[in-house]
C-alpha positions as CSV (number, residue, x, y, z in Angstrom):
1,X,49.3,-16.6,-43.3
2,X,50.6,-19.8,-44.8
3,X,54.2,-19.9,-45.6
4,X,57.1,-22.3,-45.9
5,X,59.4,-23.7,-43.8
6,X,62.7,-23.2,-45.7
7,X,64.2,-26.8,-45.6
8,X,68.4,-27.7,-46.0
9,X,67.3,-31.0,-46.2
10,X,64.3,-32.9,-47.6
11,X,64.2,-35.7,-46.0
12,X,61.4,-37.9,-45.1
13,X,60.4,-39.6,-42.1
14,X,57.0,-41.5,-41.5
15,X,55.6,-39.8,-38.3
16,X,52.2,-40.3,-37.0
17,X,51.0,-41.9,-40.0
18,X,52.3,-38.3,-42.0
19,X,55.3,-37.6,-43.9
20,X,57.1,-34.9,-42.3
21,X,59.9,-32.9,-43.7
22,X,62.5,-31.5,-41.9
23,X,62.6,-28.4,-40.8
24,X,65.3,-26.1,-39.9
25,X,66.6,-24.3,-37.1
26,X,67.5,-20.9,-38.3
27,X,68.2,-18.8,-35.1
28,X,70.2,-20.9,-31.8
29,X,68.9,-18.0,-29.1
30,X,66.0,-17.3,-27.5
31,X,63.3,-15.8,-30.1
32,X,59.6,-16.6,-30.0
33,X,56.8,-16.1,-31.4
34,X,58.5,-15.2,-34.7
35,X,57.1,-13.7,-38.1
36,X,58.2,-13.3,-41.6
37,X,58.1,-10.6,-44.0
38,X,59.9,-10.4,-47.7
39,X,61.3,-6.8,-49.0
40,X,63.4,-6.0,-51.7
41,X,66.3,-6.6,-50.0
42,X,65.8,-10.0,-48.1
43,X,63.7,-11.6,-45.4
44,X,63.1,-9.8,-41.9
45,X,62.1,-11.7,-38.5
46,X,60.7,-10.0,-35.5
47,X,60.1,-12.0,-31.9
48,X,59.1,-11.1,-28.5
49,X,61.0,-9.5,-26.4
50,X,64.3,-10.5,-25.4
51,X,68.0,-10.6,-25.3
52,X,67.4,-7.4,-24.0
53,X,65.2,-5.8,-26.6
54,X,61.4,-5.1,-26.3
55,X,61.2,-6.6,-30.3
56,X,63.9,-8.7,-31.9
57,X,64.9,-8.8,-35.3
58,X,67.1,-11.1,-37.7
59,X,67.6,-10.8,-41.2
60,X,68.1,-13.1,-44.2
61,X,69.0,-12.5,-47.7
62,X,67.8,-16.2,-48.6
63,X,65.5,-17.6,-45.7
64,X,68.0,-20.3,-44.8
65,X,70.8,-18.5,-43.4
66,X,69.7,-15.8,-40.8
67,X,71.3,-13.4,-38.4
68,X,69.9,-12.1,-35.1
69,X,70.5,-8.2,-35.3
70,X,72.0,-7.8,-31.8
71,X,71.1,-4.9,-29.4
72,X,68.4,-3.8,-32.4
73,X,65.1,-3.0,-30.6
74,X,62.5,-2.0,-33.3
75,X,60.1,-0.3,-30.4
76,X,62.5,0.8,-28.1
77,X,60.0,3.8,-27.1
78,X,58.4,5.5,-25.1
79,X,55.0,4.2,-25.4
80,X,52.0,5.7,-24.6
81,X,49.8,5.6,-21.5
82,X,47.5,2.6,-22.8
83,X,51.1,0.3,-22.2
84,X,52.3,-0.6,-18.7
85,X,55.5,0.6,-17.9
86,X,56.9,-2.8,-18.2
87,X,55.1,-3.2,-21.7
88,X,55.8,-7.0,-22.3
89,X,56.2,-6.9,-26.1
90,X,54.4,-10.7,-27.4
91,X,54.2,-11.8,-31.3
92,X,55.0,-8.6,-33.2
93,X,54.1,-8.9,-37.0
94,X,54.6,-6.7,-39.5
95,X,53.3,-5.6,-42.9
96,X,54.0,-2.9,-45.7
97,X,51.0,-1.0,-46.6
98,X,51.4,0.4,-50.2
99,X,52.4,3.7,-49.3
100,X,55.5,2.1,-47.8
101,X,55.0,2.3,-44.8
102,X,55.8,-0.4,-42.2
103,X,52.9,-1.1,-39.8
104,X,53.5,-3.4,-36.6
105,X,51.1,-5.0,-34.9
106,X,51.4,-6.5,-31.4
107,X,51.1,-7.1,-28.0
108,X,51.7,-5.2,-24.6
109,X,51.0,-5.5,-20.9
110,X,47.5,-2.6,-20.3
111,X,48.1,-0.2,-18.2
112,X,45.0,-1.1,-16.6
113,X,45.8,-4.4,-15.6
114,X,49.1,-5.9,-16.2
115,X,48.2,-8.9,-15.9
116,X,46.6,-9.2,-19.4
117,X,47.7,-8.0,-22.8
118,X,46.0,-5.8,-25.5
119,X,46.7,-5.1,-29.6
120,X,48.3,-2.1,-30.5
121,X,49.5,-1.0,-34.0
122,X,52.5,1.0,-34.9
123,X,54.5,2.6,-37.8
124,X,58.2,3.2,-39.2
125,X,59.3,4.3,-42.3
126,X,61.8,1.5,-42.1
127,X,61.7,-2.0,-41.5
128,X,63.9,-2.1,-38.8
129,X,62.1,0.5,-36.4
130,X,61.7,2.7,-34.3
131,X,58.2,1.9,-34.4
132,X,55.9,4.4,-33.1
133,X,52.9,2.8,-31.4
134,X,49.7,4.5,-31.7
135,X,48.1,6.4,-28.6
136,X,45.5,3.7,-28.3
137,X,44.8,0.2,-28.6
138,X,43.5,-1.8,-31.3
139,X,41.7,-4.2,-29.4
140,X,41.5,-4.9,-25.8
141,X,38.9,-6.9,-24.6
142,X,40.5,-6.8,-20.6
143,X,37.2,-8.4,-19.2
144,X,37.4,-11.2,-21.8
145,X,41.3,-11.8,-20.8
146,X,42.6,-9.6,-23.3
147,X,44.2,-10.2,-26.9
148,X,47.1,-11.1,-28.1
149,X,49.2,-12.6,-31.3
150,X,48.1,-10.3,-33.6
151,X,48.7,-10.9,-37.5
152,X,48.3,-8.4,-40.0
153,X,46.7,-9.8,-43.8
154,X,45.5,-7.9,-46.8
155,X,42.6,-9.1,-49.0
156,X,42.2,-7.2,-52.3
157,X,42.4,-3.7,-51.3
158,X,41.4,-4.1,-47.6
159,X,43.8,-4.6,-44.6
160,X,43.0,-7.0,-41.4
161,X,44.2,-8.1,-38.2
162,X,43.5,-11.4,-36.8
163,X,44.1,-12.1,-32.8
164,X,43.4,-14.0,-29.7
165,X,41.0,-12.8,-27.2
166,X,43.2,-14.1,-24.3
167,X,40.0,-16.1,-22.4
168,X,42.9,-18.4,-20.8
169,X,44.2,-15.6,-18.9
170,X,41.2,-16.1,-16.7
171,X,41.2,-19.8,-15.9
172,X,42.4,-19.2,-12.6
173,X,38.4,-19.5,-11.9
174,X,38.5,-23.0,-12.2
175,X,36.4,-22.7,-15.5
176,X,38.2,-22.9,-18.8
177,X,37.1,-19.5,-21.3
178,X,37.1,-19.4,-24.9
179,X,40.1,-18.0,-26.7
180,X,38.2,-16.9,-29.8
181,X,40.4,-16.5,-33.4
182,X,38.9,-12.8,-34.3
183,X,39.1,-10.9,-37.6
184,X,39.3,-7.7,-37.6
185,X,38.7,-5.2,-40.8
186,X,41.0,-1.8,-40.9
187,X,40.7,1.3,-42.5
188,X,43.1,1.7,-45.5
189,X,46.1,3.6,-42.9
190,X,46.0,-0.3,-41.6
191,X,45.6,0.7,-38.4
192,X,42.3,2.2,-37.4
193,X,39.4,-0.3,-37.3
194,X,37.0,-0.4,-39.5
195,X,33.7,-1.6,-38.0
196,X,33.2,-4.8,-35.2
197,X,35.3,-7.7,-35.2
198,X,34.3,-11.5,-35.8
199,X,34.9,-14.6,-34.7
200,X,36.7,-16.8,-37.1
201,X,37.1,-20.3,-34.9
202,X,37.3,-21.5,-31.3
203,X,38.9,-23.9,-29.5
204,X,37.4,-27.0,-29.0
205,X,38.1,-29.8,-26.5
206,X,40.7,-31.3,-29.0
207,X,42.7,-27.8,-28.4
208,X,42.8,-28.2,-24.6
209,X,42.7,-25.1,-23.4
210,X,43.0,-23.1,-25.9
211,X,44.1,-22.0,-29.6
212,X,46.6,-19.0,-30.2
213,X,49.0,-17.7,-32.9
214,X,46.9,-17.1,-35.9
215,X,48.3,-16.4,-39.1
216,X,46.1,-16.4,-42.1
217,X,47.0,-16.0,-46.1
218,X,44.6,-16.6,-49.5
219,X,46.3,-19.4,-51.4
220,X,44.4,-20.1,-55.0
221,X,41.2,-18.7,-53.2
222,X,40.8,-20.8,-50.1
223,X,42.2,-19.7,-47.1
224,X,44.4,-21.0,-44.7
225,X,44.2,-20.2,-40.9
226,X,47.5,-21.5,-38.9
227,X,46.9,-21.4,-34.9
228,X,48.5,-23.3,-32.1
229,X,46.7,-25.1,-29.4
230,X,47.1,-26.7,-26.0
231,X,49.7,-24.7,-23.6
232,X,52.9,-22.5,-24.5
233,X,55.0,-24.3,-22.2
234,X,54.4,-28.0,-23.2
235,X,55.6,-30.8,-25.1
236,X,51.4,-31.1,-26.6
237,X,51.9,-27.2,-28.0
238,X,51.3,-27.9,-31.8
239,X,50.6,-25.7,-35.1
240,X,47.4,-26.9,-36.9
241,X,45.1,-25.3,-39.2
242,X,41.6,-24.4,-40.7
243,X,40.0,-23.7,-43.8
244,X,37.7,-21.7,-45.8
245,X,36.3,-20.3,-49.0
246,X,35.5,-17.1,-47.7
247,X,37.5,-14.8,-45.4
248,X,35.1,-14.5,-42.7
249,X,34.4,-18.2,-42.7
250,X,33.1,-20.8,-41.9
251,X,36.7,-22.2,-40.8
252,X,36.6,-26.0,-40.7
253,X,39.5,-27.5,-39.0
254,X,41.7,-29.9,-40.2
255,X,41.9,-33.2,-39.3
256,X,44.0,-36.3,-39.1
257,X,46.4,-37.6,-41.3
258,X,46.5,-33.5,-42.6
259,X,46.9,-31.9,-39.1
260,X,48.3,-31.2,-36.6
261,X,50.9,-29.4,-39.2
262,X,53.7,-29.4,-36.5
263,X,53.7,-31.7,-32.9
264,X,56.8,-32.4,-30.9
265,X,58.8,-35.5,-32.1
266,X,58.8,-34.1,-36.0
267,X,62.3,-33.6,-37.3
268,X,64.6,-31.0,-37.8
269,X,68.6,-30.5,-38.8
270,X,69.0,-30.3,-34.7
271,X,67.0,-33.5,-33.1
272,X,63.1,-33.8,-33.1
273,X,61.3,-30.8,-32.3
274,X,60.1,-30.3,-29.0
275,X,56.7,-27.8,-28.4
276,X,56.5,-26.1,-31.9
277,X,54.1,-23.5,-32.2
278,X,53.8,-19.7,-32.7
279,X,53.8,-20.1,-36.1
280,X,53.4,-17.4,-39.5
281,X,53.3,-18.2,-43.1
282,X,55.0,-15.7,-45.6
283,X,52.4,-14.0,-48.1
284,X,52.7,-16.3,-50.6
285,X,52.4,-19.5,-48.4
286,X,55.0,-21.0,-49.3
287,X,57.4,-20.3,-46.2
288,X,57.2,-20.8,-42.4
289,X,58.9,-19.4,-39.3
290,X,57.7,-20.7,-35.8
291,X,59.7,-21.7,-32.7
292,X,60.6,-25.0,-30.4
293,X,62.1,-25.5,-27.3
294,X,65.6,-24.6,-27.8
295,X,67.1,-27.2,-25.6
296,X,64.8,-29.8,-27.5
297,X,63.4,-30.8,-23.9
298,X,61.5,-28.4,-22.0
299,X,61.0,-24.1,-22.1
300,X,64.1,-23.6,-19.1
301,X,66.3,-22.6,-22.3
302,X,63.9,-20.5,-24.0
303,X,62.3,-21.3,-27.7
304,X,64.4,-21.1,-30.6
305,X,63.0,-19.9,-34.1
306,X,63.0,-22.5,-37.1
307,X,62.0,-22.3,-40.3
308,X,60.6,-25.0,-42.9
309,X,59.1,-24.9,-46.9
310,X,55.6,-25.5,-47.3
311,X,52.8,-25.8,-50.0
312,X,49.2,-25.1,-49.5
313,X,47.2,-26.8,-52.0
314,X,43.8,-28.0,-52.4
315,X,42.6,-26.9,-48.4
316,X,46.1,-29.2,-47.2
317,X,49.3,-27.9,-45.7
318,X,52.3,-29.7,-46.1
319,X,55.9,-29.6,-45.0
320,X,57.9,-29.9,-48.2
């Protein structure tokens, strides 16, 4: 979805022939893959696992000051058979569907093969867990690679999921595999699917070797889908985006001076960023979390989660 990156500073800096605003770093621990959601009573984050929890969270009562809430594991278990035993929590996101309940959607390691990840979806009646994953999964594609970085999004009455078939988790081939963006319509409980998925975009050979991490919101009727591309574990990880007039598409990507959104070398309160990505936009796309290197180097120290104020206006995305 396309949110803001909550700024304590504004200012501007001519990168890249772009002018980038400065970001902030709002958690100094390891906590990637990060997403945002607004209740009533403040901002809540959720990142893969650890610091010794299967799903972070931190809190916020005004985006720019946050807390990581220590020892608090939103799916601390069990989980059913379709997880591996080490289930591997990646990118949980989470949404309220109007009954108030809180759905998660996420990642786990398949029982089947370990190796590769599938979408679940589970539900709490509060916002910081437990959340009870469902007995099976919502997508798992294990001879395409798998999927991951689920997002959930409403459109009018109607709730989604977008994800990442995981293609790259087979490139030990020697071949490289798509890693198709994929929509996917639910049923109103938000977590049963409602009829086949689509492909949204792919990655082309601008991505390297992939794209990952979508997030996706309706701003003034176009929409804006976030990804990130090249690898994880590099300096060239980015966040970039595409657009479109109509929820399934077609998604044209954005080009230069507009995009990438985020690279390594754009500023923040700490040093230049280094390997931004894993990005998610607050519902009313004006807010941002993602993560960076923490160590502003390399991924040794793990990936710290920043956040940044945005605007999405007439198909652009800026940094405010």
């Amino acid at each position: 979805m396309c949110s803001a990156l909550l700024l304590t500073a504004v200012s501007v800096v001519l990168l890249n022939g772009i002018s980038a605003a400065e970001s902030t770093r709002a958690l100094d621990t390891d906590f990637a893959d990060p997403s945002v959601i607004r209740t009533d009573d403040g901002y809540y984050a959720f990142g893969t696992a650890g610091n010794g929890v299967n799903v972070q969270v931190a809190t916020s009562s005004d985006f720019g000051s946050w807390e990581l809430q220590s020892g608090t594991d939103a799916m601390p278990g069990p989980f059913p058979s379709w997880i591996a035993e080490s289930p591997a929590i990646w990118a949980p996101d989470v949404i309220q569907r109007d009954d108030g309940t809180f759905v998660m959607y996420f990642s786990a390691a398949s029982a089947d093969d370990n190796s590769k990840h599938c979408i679940g979806a589970a539900t709490s009646s509060s916002i910081t867990g437990p959340y009870t994953p469902g007995d099976s999964a919502l997508a798992c594609p294990l001879d395409q690679g798998g999927a991951i970085d689920a997002d959930g999004f409403k459109d009018g009455d109607t709730y989604y999921v977008v994800y990442k078939i995981d293609g790259n988790s087979l490139n030990n081939d020697g071949s490289t595999h798509p890693t198709p963006i994929m929509l996917q319509g639910l049923n109103s409980d938000a977590v049963t699917p409602n009829g086949d998925p689509i492909q949204l975009l792919d990655r082309d050979d601008n991505d390297g070797p992939l794209i990952e991490a979508p997030s996706l919101v309706n701003v003034d009727g176009t929409y804006y889908l976030s990804f990130s591309s090249n690898m994880y574990d590099t300096t060239k990880y980015d966040v970039s985006y595409a657009t479109a007039t109509a929820l399934a598409g077609p998604y044209t990507k954005a080009t230069a001076p507009n995009a990438p959104l985020l690279v390594s070398g754009d500023p923040s309160n700490v040093g230049n960023l280094a390997g931004p990505g894993g990005a998610d936009f607050n519902g009313d796309g004006t807010k941002v979390v993602f993560h960076a290197f923490e160590n502003g180097q390399n991924i040794d120290d793990g990936r710290a989660m920043y956040v940044a104020d945005i605007s999405c206006a007439n198909g652009v995305i800026t940094v405010q």
